[in-house]
N, CA, C and O atoms as a GROMACS GRO file, in nm:
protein
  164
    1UNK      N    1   2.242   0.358   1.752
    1UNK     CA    2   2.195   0.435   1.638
    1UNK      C    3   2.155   0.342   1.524
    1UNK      O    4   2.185   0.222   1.519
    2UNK      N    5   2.082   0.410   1.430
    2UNK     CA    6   2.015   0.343   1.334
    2UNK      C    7   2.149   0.343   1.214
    2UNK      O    8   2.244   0.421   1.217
    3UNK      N    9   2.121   0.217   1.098
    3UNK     CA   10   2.214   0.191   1.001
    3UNK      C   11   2.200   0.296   0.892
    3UNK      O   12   2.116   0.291   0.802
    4UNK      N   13   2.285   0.386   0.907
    4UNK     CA   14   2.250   0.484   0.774
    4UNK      C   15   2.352   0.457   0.641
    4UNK      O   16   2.406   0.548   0.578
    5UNK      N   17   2.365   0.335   0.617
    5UNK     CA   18   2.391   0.247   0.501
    5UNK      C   19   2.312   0.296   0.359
    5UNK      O   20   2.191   0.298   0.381
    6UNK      N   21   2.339   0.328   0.248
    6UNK     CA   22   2.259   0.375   0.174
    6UNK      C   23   2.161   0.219   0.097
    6UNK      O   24   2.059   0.239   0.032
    7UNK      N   25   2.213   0.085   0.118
    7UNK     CA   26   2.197   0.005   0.096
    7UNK      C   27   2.032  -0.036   0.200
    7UNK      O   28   1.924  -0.077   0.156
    8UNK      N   29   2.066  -0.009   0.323
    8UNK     CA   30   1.977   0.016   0.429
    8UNK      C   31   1.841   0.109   0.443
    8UNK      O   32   1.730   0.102   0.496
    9UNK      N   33   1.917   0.197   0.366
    9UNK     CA   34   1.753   0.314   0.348
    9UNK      C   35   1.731   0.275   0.212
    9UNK      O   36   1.616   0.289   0.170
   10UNK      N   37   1.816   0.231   0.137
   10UNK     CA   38   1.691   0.184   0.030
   10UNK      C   39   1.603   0.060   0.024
   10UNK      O   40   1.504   0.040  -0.048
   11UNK      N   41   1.667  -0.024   0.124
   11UNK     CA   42   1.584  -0.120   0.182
   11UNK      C   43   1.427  -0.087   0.233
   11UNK      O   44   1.316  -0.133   0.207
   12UNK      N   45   1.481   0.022   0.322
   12UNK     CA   46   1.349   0.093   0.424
   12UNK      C   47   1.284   0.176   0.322
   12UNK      O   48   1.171   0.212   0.358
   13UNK      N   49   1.316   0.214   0.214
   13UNK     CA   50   1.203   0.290   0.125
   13UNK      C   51   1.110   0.210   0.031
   13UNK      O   52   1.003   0.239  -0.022
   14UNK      N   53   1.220   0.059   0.027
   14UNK     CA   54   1.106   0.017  -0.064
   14UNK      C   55   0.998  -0.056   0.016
   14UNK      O   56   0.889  -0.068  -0.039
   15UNK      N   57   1.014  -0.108   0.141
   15UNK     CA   58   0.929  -0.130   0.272
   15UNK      C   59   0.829  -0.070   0.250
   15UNK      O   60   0.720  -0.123   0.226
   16UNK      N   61   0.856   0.070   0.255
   16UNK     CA   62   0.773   0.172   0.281
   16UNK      C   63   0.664   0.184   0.145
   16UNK      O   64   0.544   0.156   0.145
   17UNK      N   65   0.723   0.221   0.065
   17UNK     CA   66   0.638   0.150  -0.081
   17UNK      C   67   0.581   0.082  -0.103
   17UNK      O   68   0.470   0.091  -0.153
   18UNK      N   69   0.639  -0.013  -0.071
   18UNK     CA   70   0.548  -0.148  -0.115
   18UNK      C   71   0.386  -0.159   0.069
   18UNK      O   72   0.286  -0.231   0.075
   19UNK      N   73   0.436  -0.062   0.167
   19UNK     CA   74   0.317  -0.086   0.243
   19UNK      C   75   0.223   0.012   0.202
   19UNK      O   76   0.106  -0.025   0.218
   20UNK      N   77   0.242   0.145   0.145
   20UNK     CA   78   0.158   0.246   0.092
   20UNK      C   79   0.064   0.176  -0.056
   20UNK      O   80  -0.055   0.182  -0.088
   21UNK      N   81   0.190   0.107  -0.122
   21UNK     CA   82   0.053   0.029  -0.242
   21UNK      C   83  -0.002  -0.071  -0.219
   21UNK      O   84  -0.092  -0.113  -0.292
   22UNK      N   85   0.046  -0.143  -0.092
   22UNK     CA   86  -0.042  -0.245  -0.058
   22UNK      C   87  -0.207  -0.149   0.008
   22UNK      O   88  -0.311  -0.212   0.028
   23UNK      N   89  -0.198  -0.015   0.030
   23UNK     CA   90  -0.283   0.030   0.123
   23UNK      C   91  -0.379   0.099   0.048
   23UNK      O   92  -0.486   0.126   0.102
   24UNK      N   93  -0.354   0.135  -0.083
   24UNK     CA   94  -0.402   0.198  -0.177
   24UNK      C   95  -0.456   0.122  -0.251
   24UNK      O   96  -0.566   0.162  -0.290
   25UNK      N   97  -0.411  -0.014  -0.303
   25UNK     CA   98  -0.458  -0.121  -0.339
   25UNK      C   99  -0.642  -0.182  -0.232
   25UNK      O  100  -0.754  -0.210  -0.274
   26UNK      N  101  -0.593  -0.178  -0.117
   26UNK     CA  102  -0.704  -0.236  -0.010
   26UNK      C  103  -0.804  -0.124   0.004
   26UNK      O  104  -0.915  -0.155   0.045
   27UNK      N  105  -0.774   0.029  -0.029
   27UNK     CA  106  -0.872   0.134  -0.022
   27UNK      C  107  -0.958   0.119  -0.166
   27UNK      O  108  -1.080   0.129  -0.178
   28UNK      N  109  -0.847   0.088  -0.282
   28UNK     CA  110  -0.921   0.054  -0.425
   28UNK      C  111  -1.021  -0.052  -0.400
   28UNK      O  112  -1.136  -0.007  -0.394
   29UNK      N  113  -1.009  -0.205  -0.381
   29UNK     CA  114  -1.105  -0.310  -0.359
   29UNK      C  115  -1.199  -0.281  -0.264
   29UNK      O  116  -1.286  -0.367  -0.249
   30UNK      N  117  -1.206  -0.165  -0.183
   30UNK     CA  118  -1.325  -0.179  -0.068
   30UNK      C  119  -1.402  -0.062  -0.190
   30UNK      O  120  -1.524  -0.070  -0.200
   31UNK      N  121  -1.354   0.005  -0.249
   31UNK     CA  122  -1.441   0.071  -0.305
   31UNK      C  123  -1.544   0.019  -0.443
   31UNK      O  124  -1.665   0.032  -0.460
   32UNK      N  125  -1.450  -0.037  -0.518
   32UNK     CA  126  -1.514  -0.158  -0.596
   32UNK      C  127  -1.611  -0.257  -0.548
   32UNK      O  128  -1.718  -0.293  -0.597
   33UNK      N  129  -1.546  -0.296  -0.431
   33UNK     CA  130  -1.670  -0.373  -0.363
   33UNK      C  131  -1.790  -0.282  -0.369
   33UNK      O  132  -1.868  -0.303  -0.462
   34UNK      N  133  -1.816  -0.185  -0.288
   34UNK     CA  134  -1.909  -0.084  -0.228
   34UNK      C  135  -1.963  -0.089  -0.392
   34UNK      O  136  -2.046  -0.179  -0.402
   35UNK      N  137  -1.941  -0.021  -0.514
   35UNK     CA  138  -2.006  -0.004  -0.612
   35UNK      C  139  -2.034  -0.117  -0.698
   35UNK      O  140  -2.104  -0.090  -0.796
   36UNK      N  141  -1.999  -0.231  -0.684
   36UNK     CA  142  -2.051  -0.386  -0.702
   36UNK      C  143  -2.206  -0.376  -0.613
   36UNK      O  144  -2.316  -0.381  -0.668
   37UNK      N  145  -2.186  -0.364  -0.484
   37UNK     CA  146  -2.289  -0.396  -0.452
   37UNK      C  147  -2.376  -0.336  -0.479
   37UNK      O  148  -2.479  -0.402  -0.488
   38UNK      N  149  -2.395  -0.146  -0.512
   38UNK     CA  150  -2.508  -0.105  -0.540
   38UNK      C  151  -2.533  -0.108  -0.676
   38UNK      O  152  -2.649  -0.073  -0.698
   39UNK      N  153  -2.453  -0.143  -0.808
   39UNK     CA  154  -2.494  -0.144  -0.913
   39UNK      C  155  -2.597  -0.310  -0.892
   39UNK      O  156  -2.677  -0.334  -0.982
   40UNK      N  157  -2.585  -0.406  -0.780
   40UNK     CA  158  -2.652  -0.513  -0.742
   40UNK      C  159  -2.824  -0.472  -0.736
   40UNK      O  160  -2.900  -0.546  -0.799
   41UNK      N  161  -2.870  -0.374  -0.672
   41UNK     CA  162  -2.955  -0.342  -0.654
   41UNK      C  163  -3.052  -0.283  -0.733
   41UNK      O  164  -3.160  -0.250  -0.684
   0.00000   0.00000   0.00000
């Protein structure tokens, strides 16, 4: 069974956090990119 340590799931939540703003972050820069390039044109 898994560690249900409260020390443990708050470990795994901030995991989890920190991969959702890393992902939101990488959806932000592709979009910036995209409107960099057509204000280019």
């Amino acid at each position: 069974m898994g560690d249900k340590s409260p020390k443990s799931n708050q470990k795994k939540n901030t995991q989890k956090q920190a991969k959702a703003s890393s992902a939101d972050q990488q959806k932000a820069a592709a979009a910036a990119a995209k409107t960099a390039n057509l204000k280019k044109r």
